[in-house]
TORNUVO-600191 format. One line per 4 residues: their letters; for each residue x, y, z of N, C-alpha, C. Coordinates in pm, 1 decimal. Example, Ala and Ser with C-alpha at 12.3 -4.5 7.8 and 13.67 -1.06 7.14 Angstrom:
BEGIN
as	1319.0:-569.0:780.0:1230.0:-450.0:780.0:1320.0:-330.0:780.0 | 1285.0:-225.0:708.0:1367.0:-106.0:714.0:1290.0:3.0:787.0 .
***
This chain:
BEGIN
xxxx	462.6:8236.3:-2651.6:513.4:8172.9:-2530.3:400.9:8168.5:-2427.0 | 363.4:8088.0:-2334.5:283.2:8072.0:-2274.1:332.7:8117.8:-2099.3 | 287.9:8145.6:-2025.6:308.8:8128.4:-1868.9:432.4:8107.9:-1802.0 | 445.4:8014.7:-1839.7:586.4:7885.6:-1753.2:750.0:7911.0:-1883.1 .
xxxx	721.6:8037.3:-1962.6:798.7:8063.4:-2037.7:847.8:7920.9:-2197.0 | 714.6:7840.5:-2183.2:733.2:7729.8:-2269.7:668.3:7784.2:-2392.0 | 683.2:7673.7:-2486.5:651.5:7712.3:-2666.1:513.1:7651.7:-2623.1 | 424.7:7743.2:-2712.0:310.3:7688.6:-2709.2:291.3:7553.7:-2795.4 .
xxxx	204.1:7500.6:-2708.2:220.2:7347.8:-2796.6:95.3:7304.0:-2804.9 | 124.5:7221.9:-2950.2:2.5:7222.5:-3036.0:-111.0:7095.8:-2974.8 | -218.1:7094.9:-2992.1:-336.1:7025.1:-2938.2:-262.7:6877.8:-2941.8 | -230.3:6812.4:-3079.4:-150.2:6691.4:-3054.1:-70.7:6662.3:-3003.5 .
xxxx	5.8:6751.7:-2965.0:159.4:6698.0:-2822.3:97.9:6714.9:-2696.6 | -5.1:6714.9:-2682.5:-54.9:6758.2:-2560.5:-162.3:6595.7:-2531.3 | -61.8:6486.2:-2541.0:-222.1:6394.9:-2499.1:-146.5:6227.8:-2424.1 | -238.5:6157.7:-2395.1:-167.6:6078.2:-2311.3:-66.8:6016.1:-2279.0 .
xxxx	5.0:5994.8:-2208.2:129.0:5951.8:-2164.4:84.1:5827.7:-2044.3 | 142.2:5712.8:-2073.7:141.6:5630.8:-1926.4:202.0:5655.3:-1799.1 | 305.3:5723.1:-1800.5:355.9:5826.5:-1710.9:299.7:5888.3:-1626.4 | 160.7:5888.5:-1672.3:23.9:6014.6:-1614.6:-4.3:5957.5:-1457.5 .
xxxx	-2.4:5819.5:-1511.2:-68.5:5740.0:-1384.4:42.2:5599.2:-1392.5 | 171.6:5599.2:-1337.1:249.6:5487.9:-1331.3:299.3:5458.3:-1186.4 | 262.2:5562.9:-1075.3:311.7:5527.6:-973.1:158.0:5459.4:-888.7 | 15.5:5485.0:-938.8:-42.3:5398.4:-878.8:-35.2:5222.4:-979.0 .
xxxx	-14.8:5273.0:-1071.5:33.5:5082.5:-1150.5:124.5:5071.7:-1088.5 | 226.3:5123.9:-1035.3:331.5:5018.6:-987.0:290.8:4981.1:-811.7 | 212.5:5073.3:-778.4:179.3:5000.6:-586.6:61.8:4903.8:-608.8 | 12.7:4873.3:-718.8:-133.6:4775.3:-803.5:-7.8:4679.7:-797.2 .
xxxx	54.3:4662.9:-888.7:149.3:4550.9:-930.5:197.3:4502.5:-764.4 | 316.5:4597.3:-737.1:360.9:4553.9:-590.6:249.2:4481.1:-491.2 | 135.1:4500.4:-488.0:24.9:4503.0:-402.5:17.6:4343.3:-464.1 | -4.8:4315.7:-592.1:-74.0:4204.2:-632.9:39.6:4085.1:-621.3 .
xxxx	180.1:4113.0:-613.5:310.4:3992.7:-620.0:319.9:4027.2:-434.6 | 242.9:4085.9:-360.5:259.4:4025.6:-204.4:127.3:3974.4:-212.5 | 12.2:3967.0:-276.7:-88.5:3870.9:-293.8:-18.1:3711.4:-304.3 | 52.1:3730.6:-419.6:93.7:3597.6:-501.6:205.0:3583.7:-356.2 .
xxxx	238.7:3618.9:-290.3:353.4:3501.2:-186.5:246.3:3505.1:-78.0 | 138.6:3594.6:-2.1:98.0:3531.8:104.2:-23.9:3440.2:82.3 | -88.2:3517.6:-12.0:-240.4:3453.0:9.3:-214.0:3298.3:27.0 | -190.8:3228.9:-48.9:-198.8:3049.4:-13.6:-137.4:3033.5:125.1 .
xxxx	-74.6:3148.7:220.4:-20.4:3099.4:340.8:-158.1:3133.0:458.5 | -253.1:3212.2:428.5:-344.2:3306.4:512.6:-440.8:3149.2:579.4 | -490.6:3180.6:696.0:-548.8:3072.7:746.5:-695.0:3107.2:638.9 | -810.5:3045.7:641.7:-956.8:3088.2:623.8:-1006.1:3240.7:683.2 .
xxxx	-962.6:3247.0:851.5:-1032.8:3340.9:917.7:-881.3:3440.9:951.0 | -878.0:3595.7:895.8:-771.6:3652.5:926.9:-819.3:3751.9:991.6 | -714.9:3817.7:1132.2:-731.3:3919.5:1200.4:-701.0:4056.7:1077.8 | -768.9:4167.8:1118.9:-762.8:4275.5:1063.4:-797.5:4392.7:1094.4 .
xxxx	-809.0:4386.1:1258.1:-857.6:4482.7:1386.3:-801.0:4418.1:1485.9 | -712.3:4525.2:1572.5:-638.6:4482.5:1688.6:-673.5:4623.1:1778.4 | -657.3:4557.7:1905.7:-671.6:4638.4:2020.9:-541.8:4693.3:2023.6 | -547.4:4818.0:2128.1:-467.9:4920.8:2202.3:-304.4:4791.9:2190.8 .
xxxx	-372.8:4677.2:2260.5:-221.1:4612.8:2311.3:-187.3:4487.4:2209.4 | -254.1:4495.8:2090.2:-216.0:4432.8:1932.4:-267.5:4299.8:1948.5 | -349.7:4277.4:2031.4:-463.9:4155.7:2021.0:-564.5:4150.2:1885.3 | -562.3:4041.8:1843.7:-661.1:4069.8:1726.0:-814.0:4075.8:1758.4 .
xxxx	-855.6:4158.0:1742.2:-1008.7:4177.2:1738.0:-1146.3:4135.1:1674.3 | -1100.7:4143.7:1538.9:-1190.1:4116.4:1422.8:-1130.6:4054.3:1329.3 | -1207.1:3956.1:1298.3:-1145.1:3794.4:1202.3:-1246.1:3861.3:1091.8 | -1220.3:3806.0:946.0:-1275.8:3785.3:806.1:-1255.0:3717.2:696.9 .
xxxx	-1273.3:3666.6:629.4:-1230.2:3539.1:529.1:-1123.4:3624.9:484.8 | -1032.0:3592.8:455.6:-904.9:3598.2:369.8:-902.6:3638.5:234.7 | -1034.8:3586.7:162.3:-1069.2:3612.4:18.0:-1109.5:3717.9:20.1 | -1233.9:3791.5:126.5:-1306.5:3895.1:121.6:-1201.0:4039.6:175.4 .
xxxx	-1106.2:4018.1:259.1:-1050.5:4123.8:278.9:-880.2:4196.9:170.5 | -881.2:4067.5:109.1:-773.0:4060.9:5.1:-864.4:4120.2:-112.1 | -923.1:4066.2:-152.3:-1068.6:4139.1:-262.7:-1083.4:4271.5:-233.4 | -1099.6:4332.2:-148.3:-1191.6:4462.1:-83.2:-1016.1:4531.7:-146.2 .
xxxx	-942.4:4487.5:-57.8:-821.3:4610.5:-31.6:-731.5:4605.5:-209.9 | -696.1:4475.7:-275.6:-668.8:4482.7:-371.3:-781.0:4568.8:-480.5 | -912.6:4498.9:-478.4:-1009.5:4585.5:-537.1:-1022.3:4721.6:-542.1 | -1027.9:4801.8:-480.7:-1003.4:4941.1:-456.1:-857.5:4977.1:-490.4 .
xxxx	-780.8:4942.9:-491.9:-677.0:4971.3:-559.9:-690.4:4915.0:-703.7 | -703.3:4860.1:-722.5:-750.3:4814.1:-890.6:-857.4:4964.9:-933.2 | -973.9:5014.9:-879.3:-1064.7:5108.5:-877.3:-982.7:5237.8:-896.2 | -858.1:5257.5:-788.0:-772.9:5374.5:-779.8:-687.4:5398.1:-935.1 .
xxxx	-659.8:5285.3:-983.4:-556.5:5256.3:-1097.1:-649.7:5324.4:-1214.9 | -755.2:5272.3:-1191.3:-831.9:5308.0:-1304.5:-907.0:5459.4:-1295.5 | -928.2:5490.1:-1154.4:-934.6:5654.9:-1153.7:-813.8:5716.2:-1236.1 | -708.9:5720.4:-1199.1:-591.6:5746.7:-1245.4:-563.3:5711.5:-1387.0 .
xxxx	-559.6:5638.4:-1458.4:-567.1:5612.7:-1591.5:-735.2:5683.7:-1668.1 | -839.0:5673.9:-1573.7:-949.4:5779.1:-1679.2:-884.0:5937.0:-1681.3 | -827.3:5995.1:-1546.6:-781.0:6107.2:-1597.2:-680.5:6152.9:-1657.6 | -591.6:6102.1:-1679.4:-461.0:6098.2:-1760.7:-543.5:6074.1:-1918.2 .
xxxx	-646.6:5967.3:-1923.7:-650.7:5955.8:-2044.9:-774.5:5994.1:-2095.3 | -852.3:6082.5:-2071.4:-1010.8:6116.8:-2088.4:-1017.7:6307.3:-2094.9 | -875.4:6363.3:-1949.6:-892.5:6470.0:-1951.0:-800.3:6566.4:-2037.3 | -695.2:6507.7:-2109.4:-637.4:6557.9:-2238.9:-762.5:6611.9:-2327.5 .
xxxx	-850.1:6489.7:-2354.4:-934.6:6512.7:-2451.9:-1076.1:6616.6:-2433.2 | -1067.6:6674.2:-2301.6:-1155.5:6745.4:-2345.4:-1124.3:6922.0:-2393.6 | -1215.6:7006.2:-2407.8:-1209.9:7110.4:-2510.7:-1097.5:7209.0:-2396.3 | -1172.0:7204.8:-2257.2:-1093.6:7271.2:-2200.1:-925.7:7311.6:-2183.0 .
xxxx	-872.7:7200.6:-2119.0:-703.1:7166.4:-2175.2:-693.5:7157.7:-2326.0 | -734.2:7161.9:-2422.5:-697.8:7177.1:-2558.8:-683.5:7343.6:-2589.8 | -777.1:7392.2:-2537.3:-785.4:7491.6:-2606.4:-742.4:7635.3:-2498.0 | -722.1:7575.0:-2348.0:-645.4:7683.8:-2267.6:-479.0:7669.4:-2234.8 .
xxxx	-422.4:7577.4:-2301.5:-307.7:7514.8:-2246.7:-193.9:7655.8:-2209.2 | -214.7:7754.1:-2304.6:-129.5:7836.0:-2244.8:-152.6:7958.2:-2095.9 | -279.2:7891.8:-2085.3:-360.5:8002.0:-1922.8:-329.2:7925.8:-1810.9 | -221.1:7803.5:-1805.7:-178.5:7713.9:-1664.5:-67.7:7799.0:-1628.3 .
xxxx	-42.0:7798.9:-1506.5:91.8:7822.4:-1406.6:193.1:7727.9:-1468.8 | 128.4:7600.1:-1479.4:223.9:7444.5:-1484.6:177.5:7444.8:-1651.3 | 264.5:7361.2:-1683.0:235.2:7256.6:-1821.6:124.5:7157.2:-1804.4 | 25.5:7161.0:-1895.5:-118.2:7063.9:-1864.2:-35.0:6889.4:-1797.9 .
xxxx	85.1:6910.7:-1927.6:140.1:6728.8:-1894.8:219.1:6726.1:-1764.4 | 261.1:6824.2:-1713.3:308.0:6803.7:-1563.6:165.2:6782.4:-1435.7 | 89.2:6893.8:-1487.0:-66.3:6909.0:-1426.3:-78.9:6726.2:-1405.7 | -136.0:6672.5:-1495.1:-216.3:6536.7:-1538.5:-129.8:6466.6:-1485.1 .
xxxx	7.1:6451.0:-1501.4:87.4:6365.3:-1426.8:61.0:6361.7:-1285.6 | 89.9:6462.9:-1203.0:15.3:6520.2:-1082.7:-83.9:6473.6:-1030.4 | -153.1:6501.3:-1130.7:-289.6:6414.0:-1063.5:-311.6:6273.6:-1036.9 | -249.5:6236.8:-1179.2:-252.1:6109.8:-1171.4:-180.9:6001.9:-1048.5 .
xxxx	-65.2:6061.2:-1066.1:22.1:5990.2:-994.0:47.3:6001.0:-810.8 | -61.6:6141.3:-796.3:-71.4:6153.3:-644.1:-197.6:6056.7:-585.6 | -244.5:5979.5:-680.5:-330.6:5897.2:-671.4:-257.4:5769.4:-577.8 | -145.5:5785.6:-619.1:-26.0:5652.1:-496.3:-77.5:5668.9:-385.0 .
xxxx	-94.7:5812.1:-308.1:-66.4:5799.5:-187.7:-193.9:5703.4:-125.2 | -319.1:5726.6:-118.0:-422.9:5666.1:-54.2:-387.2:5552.7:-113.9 | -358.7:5516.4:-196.0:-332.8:5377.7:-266.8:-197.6:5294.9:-181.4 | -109.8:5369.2:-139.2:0.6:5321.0:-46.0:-48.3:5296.3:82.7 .
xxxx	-152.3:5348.1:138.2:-220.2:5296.6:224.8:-274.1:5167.5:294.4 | -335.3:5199.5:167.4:-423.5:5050.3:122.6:-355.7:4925.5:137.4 | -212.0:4980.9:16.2:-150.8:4836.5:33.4:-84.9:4759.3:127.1 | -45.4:4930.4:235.1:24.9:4881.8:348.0:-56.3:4771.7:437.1 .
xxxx	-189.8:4863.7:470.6:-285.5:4759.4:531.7:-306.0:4627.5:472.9 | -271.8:4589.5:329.8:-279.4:4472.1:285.4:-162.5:4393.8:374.8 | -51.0:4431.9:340.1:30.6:4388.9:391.0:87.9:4386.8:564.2 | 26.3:4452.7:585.4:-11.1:4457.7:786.4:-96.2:4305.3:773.0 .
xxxx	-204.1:4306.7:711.3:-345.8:4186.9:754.3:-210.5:4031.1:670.2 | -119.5:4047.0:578.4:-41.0:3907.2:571.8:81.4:3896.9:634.6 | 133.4:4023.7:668.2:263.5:3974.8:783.1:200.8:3924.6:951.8 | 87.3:3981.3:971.7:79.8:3917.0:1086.1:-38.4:3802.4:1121.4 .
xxxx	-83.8:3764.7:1004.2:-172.4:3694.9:1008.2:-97.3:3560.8:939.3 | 38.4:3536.7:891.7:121.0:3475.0:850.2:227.5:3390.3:949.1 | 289.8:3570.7:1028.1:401.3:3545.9:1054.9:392.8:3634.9:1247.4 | 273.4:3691.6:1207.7:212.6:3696.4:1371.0:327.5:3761.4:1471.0 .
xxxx	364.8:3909.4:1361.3:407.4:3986.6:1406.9:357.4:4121.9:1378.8 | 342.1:4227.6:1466.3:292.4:4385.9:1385.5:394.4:4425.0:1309.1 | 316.7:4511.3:1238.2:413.7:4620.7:1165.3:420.0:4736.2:1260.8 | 436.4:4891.1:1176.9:416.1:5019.2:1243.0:279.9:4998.4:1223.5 .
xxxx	177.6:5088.2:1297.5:64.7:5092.2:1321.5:-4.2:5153.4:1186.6 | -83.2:5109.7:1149.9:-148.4:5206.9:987.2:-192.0:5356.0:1002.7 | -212.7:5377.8:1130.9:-248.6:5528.8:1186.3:-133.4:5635.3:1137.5 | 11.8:5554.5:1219.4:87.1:5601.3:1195.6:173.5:5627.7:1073.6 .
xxxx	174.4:5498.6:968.0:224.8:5497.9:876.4:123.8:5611.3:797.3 | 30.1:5609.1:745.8:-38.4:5696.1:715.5:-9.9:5880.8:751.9 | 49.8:5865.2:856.9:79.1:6060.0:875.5:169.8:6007.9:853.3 | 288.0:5949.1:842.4:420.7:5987.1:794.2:413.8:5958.4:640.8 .
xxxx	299.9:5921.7:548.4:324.6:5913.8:439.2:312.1:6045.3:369.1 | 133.6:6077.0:452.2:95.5:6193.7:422.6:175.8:6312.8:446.2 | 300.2:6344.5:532.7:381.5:6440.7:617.8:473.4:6429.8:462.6 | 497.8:6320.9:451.4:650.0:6342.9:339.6:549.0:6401.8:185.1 .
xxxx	425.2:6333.8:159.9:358.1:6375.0:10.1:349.5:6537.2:35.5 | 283.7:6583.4:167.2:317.3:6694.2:192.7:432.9:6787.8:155.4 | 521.5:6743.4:191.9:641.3:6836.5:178.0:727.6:6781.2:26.3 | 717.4:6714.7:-66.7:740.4:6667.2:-171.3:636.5:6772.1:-283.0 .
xxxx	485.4:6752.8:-226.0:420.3:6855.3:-303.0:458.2:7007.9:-254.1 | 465.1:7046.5:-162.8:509.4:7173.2:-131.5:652.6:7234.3:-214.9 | 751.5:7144.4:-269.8:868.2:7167.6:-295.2:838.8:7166.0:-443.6 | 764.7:7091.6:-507.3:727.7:7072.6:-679.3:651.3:7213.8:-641.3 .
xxxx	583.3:7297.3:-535.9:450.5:7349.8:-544.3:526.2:7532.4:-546.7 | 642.1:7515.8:-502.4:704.3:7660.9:-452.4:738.6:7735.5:-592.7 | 771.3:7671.9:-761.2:801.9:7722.7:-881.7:685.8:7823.5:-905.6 | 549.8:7705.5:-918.9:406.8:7760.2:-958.0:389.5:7917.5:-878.2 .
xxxx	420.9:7877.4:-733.4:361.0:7992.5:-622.2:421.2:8076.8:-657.9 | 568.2:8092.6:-694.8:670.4:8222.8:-753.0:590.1:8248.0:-924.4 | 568.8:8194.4:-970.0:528.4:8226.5:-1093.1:417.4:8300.5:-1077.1 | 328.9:8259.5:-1017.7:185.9:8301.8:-999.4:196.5:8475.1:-934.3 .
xxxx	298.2:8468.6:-842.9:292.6:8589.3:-706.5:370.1:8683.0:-870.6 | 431.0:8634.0:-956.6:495.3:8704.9:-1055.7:372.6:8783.1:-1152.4 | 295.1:8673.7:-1180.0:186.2:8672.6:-1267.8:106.5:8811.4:-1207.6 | 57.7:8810.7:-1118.9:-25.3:8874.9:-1036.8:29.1:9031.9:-1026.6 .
xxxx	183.6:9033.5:-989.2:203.3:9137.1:-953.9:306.6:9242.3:-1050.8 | 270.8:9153.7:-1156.5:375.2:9168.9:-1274.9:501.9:9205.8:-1279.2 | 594.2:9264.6:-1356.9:696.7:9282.8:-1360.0:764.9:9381.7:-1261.4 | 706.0:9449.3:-1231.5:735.7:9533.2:-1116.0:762.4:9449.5:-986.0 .
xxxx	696.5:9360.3:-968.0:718.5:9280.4:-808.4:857.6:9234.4:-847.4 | 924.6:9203.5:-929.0:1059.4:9104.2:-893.2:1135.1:9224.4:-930.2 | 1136.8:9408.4:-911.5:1211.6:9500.0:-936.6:1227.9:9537.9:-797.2 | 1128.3:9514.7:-725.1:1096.4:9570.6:-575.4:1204.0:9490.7:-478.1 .
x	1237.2:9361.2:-507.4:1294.3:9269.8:-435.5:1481.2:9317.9:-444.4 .
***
């Protein structure tokens, strides 16, 4: 039995899953079908910097700032898919799987998939630079959307994070600590 009270499991059940990395493919996808309804609406020159009182500031071709922000999310997708699918295979996770707090495939999922958040970012700002460069209204501010994304990944990881921390404070202080309580 390993750590997390699971069967030890053998080098082959232990290897990629698309699962690993599906929540940055799905804000890639989402990101790319609000491409497909605004882009043909975007003038040539789009705002993408506004002042204090939501004046636009800074204009840029439409192609180049849709490129940049989709691009990097395309870049993020594929961070996320090399580690889901590169870090199964090396010697390390093969051959320590039973020395984790977590299960390696919960681990890798984890990783993978917390890859959304900067990636939800991104897309928001995509979608800030075509709702109002469209329809020439703000959204919430990206400053802001950004701490309330980060505030909730926060406390979402803290709540997946509280099993490990009891396991670990278990690990550490062995069987005696949960006699004391």
């Amino acid at each position: 039995m390993s750590i997390d009270n699971q069967p030890n499991l053998s080098a082959a059940s232990f290897s990629f899953r698309p699962a690993y990395f599906m929540a940055p493919l799905l804000v890639l996808v989402m990101s790319l079908i609000l491409t497909a309804i605004y882009f043909g609406r975007l003038p040539v020159e789009v705002a993408y910097r506004f002042s204090i009182d939501g004046a636009p500031v800074t204009y840029i071709n439409a192609g180049l700032i849709t490129g940049m922000l989709v691009g990097v999310q395309v870049l993020v997708v594929l961070l996320a898919f090399g580690l889901a699918f590169f870090l199964p295979r090396l010697s390390f996770f093969k051959t320590n799987q039973t020395d984790f707090w977590v299960k390696p495939g919960t681990l890798l999922g984890f990783m993978g998939n917390i890859m959304a958040v900067p990636q939800l970012i991104l897309a928001y700002a995509l979608l800030d630079v075509f709702v109002y460069n469209v329809h020439q209204i703000h959204l919430l501010p990206l400053w802001l959307f950004a701490i309330i994304l980060i505030v909730i990944a926060a406390i979402v990881i803290g709540i997946f994070a509280i099993p490990v921390f009891v396991r670990a404070y278990k690990t550490f202080n062995g069987p005696s600590a949960s006699k004391k309580e």
